[in-house]
C-alpha positions in Angstrom: 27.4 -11.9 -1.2 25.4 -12.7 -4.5 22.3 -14.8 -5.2 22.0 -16.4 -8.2 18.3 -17.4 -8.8 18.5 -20.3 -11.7 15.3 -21.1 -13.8 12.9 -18.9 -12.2 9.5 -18.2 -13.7 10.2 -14.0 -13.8 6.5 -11.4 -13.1 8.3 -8.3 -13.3 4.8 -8.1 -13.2 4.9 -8.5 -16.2 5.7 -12.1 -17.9 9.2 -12.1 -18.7 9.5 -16.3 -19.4 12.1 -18.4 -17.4 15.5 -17.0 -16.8 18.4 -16.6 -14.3 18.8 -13.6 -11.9 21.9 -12.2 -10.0 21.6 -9.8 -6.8 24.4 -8.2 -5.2 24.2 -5.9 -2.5 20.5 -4.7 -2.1 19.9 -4.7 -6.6 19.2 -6.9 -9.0 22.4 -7.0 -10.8 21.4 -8.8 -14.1 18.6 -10.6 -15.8 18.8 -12.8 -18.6 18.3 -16.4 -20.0 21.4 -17.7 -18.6 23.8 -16.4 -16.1 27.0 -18.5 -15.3 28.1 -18.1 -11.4 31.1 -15.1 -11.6 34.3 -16.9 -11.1 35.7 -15.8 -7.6 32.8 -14.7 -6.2 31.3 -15.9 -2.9 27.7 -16.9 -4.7 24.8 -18.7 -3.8 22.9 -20.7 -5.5 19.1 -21.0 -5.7 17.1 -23.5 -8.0 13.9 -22.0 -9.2 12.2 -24.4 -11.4 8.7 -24.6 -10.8 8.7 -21.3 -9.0 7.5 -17.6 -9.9 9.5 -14.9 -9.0 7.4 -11.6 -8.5 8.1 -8.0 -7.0 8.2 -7.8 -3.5 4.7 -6.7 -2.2 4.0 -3.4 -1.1 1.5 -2.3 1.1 0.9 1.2 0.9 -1.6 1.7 4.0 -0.4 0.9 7.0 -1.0 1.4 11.1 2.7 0.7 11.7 2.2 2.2 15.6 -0.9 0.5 15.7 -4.4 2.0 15.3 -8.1 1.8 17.0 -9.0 3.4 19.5 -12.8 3.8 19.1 -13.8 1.9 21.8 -11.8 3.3 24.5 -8.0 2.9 25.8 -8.8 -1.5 25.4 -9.7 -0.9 21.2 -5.8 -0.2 20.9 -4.5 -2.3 17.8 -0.9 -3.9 18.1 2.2 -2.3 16.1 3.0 -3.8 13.2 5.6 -6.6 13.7 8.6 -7.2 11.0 7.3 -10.9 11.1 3.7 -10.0 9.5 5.4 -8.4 6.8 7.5 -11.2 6.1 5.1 -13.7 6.5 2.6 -11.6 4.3 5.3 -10.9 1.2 5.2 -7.3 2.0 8.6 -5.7 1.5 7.8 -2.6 1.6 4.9 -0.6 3.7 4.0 2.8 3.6 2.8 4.0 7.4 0.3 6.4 8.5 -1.9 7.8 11.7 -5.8 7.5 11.5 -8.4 8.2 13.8 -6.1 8.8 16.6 -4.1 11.2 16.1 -4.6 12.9 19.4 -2.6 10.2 21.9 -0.8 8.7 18.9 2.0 11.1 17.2 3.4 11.9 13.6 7.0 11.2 15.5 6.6 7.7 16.5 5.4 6.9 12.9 8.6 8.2 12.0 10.5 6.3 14.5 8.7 3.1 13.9 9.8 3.7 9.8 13.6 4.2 11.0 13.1 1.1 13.0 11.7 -1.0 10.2 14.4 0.2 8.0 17.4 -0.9 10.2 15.2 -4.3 10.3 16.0 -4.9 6.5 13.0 -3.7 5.1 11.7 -0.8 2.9 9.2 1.5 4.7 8.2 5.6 4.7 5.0 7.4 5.6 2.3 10.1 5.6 2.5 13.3 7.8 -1.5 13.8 9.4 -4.0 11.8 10.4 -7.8 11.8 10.2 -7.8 15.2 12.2 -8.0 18.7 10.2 -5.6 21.0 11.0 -3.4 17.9 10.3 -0.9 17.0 12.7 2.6 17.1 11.9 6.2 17.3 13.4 7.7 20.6 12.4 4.1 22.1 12.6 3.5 22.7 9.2 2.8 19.3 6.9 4.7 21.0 4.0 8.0 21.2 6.0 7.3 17.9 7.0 7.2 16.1 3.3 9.8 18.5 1.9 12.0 17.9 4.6 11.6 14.2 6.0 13.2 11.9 3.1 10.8 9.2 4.9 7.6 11.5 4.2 6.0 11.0 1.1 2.5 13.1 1.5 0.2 13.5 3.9 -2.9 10.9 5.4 -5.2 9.4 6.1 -7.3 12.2 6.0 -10.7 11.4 7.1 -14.5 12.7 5.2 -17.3 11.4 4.7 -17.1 9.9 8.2 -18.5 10.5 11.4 -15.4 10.0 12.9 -13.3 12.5 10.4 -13.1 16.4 11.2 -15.7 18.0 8.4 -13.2 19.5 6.9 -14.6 22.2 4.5 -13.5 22.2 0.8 -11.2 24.9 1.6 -9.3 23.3 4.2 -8.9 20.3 1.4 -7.8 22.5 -0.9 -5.2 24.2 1.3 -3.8 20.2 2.7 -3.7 19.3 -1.1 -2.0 22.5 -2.7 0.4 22.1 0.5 1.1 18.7 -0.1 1.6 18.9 -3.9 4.3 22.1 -3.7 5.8 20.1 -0.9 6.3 17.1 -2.8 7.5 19.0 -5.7 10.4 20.6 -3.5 11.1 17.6 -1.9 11.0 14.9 -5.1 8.3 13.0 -3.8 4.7 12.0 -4.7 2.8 14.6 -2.6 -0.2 13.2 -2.5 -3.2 13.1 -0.2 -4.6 9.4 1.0 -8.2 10.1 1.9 -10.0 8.1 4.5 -13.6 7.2 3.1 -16.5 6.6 5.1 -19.6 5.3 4.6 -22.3 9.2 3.9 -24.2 8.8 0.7 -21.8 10.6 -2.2 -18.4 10.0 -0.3 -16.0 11.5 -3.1 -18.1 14.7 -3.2 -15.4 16.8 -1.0 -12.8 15.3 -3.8 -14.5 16.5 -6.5 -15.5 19.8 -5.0 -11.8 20.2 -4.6 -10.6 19.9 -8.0 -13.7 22.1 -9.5 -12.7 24.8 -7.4 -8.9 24.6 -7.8 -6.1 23.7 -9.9 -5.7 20.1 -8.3 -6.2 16.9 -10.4 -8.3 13.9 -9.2 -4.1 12.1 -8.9 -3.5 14.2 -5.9 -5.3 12.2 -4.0 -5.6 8.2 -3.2 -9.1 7.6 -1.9 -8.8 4.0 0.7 -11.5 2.2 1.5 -13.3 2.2 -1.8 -15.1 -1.3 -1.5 -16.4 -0.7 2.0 -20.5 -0.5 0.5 -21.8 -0.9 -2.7 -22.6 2.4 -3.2 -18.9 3.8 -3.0 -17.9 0.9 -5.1 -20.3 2.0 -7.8 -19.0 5.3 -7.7 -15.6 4.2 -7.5 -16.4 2.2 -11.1 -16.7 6.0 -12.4 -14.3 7.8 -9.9 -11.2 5.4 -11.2 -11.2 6.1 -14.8 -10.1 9.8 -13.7 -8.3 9.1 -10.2 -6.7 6.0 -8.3 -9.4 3.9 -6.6 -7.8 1.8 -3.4 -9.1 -1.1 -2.6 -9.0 -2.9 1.4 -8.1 -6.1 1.6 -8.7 -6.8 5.6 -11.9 -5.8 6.1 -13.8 -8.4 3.7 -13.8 -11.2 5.9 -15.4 -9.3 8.9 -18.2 -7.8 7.0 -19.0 -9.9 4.3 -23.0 -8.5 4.4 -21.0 -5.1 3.6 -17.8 -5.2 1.6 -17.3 -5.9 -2.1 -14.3 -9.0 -1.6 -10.9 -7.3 -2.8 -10.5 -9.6 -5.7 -14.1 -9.6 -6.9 -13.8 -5.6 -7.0 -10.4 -5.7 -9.2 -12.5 -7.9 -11.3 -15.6 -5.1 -11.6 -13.0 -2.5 -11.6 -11.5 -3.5 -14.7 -14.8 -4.7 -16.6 -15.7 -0.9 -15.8 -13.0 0.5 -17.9 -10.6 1.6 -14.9 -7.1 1.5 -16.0 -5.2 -1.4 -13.9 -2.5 1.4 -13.1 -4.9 3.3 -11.1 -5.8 0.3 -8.5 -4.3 -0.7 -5.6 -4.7 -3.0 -2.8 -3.8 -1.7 0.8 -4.2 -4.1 4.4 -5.0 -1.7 6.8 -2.8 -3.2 8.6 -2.8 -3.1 12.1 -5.4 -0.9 11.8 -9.4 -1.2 13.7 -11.5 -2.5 11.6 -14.7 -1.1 14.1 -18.3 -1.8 13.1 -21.3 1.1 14.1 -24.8 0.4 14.7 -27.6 2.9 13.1 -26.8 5.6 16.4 -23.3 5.4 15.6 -22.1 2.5 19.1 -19.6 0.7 18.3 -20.6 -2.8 18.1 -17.2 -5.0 17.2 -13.5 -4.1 16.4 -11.4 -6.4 14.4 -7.6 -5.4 13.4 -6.2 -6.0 9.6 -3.3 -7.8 8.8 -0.8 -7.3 5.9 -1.2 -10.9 5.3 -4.9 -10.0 3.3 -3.1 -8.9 0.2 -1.8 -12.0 -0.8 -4.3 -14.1 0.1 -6.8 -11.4 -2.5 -3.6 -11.9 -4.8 -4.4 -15.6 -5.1 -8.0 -15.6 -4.6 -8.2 -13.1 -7.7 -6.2 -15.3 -10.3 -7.4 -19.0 -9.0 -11.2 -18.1 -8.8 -12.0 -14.8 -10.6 -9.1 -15.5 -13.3 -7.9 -12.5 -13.4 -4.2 -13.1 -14.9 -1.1 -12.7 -12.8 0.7 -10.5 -14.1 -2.4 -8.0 -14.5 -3.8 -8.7 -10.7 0.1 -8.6 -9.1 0.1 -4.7 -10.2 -2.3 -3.8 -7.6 0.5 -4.6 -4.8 4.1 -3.9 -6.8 3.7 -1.7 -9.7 0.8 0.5 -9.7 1.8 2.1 -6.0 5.2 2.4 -7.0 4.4 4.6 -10.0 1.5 5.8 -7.8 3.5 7.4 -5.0 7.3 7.9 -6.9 8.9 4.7 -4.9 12.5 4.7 -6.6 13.6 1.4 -7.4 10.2 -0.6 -6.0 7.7 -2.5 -8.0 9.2 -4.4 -10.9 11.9 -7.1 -11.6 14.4 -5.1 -13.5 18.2 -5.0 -13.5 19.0 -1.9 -11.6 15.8 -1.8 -9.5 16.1 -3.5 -5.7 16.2 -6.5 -5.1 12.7 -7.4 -3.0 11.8 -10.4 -4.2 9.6 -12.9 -3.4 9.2 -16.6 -4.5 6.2 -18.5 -5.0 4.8 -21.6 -5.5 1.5 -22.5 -7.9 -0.4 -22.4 -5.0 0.8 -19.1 -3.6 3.2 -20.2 -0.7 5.9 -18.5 -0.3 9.0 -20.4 -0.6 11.9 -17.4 0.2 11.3 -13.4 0.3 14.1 -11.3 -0.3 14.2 -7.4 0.7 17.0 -5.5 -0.4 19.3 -8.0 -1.5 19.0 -10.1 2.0 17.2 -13.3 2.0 14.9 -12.9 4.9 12.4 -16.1 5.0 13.6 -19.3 3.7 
């Protein structure tokens, strides 16, 4: 079957003007001004006038098994459902443990990714959770990403939290050299997503790390970054040198707290941080507890993949930051980031998640790999 997408407005993120698009299969088989329908061919036809056509979105921090936990066996989130993707524009999500990863394993992650896969959808995954030793499947989290195709690096790893595991510097150092030569023999990213919490100085273990080893500040993916002002103000100076990740759930739940997602792209940016180094992540499906000052948990909220786009919009319509620039933050940047083949852009070749939008960001169809899943 191929789609023929006639007169669309093209973000590949980038602004590529109004042309025609052909998928086949699960790629984007051609992009140009005009494309005739192949003679012969079983086609259909879709008439984009008036719409954009951007990447698929991916989220690159999910609780696909669910998370929580904190306030007992009741604080369980939900797993994540192929409909909130869909409904969200999310294509493509990236799963992970967090604070539980003591009842909840590194095995049913994986079996939820093969499971989301099958569904039509693009998904892998971290090895680990917030616990130090990390927990794994083969027992050893560089087997794990060298060996899993689905495992891309290892996370969330927790400091700076009250919840995380102290980890010393010399446990970080020995998860992030692991990870890196892992993900060299293995082709993938390797990198470490970092759970940040809220201690005074939060990216101190990070940069302890890289003084005392041969690690870079782009092993790692620091989440969380708007949670307080003061990580955000370090994050302005952390980003110019690492990637700064940005949560979009949390915001409405503690707006006393949070920087809003698309106000901190804006700050991010007017800081000198390089648009390829930000992302936006949900959390979704993932607690979203609150503490008081002797550390009871007060609330719990869950995060939904849904957050991105809504941050998408809410960052061109009222902080005017322009499309093509604020759409990287969900398709390009954590492609490049963690090595996704074939994710992030609208290029021939490249596969075909796409999703259509109208002015006022409804989506109108989403495509992953070549199928037309919401219409």
């Amino acid at each position: 079957m191929l789609t023929l997408f006639k007169n669309a407005t093209i973000y590949g993120p980038q602004y590529l003007g109004i042309k025609d698009l052909l998928t086949g299969g699960n790629t984007i088989l051609a992009l140009n001004d005009r494309i005739d329908p192949p003679a012969g061919g079983d086609v259909e036809i879709i008439d984009c006038t008036g719409l954009w056509v951007v990447p698929g979105l991916i989220d690159s921090h999910v609780h696909i098994t669910g998370g929580g936990g904190e306030g007992g066996p009741a604080s369980r989130m939900l797993e994540l459902q192929l409909s909130m993707m869909l409904e969200a524009g999310v294509t493509t999500v990236i799963g992970c443990l967090g604070t539980d990863g003591i009842t909840r394993t590194v095995e049913s992650v994986l079996m939820k990714v093969k499971s989301l896969r099958a569904q039509g959808v693009s998904a892998w995954m971290y090895t680990g959770a917030y616990q130090v030793p990390s927990p794994s499947i083969t027992g050893d989290i560089a087997k794990d990403i060298a060996l899993f195709e689905e495992i891309i690096g290892v996370g969330e790893v927790a400091i700076s939290d009250h919840r995380s595991s102290v980890p010393s510097v010399a446990e970080l150092a020995r998860i992030t050299a692991q990870a890196r030569v892992a993900g060299m023999i293995g082709g993938k990213a390797g990198i470490v997503n970092m759970h940040m919490g809220d201690a005074k100085d939060p990216f101190r273990p990070i940069h302890d790390v890289v003084a005392s080893t041969e690690m870079g500040y782009r092993q790692f993916i620091p989440t969380h970054c708007n949670r307080n002002p003061y990580i955000f103000e370090d994050a302005k100076e952390y980003g110019k040198k690492g990637y700064v990740d940005i949560t979009t759930s949390s915001y409405p739940y503690d707006k006393d707290v949070e920087i809003k997602p698309s106000v901190a792209l804006k700050q991010l940016l007017e800081s000198g941080v390089p648009i390829s180094h930000i992302t936006f992540t949900s959390d979704g499906c993932g607690s979203l507890p609150s503490f008081d000052t002797e550390g009871r948990l007060v609330k719990i909220d869950m995060g939904l993949p849904s957050s991105i786009i809504r941050e998408i919009k809410e960052a061109v319509q009222e902080d005017k930051i322009p499309l093509e620039t604020t759409l990287r933050v969900a398709t390009s940047s954590p492609a490049d980031i963690l090595k996704l083949t074939g994710k992030g852009y609208v290029k021939e070749g490249y596969d075909a998640d796409l999703l259509l939008l109208d002015k006022d960001f409804n989506i109108v169809h989403l495509m992953a790999k070549g199928k037309i899943m919401n219409r």
